[in-house]
C-alpha positions in Angstrom: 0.0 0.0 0.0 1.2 3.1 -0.6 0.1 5.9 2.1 -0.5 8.6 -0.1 -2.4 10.7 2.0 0.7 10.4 4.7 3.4 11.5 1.9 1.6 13.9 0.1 -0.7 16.0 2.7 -2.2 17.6 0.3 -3.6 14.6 -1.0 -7.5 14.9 -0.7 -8.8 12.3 1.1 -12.0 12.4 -0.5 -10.1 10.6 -3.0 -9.1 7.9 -1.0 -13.1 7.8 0.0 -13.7 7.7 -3.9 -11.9 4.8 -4.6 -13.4 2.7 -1.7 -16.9 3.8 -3.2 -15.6 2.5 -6.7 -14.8 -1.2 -5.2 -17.8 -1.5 -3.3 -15.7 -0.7 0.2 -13.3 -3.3 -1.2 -9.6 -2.4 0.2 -8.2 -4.4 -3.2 -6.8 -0.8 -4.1 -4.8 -0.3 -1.2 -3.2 -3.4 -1.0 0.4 -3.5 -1.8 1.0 -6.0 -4.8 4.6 -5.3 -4.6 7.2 -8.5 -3.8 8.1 -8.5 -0.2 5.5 -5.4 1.0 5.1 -5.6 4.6 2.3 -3.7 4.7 -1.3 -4.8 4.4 -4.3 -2.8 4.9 -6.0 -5.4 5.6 -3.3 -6.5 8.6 -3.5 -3.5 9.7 -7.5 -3.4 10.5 -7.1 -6.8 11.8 -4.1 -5.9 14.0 -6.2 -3.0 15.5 -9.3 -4.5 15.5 -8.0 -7.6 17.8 -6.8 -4.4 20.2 -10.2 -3.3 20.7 -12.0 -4.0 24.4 -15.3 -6.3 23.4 -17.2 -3.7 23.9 -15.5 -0.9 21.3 -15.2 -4.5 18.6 -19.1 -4.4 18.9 -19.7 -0.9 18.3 -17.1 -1.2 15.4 -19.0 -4.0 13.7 -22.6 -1.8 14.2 -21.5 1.3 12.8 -21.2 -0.4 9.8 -24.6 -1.1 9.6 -25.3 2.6 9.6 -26.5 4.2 6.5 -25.1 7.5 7.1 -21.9 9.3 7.2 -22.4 10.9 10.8 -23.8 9.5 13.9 -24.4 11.4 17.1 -22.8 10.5 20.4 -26.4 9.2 22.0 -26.8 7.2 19.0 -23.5 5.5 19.3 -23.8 5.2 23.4 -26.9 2.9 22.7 
């Protein structure tokens, strides 16, 4: 992967919201095809995901049944 938004910060990162539009939410894109990459996107969500308390992994999975782009504090508390 390369982290375009990090090395160029001027980078929009609606574009980087584009793209996962484009592939459905797919993270194909930003996965590094390049021999010997050590970095996955995909190892990295996993890797912080597995860091999360039980409770803060639930509320992860449920705000991606959410249909919008915001979601209020109350909402989320529930």
């Amino acid at each position: 992967m390369r982290p375009r938004a990090a090395i160029r910060s001027a980078f929009p990162l609606a574009s980087l919201a584009e793209e996962l539009r484009e592939g459905w939410g797919s993270l194909d894109s930003f996965t590094d095809a390049e021999p010997g990459s050590t970095t996955d996107v995909r190892a990295v969500f996993t890797w912080s995901y597995k860091a999360l308390t039980p409770a803060t992994a639930r509320l992860f999975r449920l705000l991606s049944l959410h249909p919008g782009p915001d979601i209020s504090l109350a909402a989320a508390a529930r």
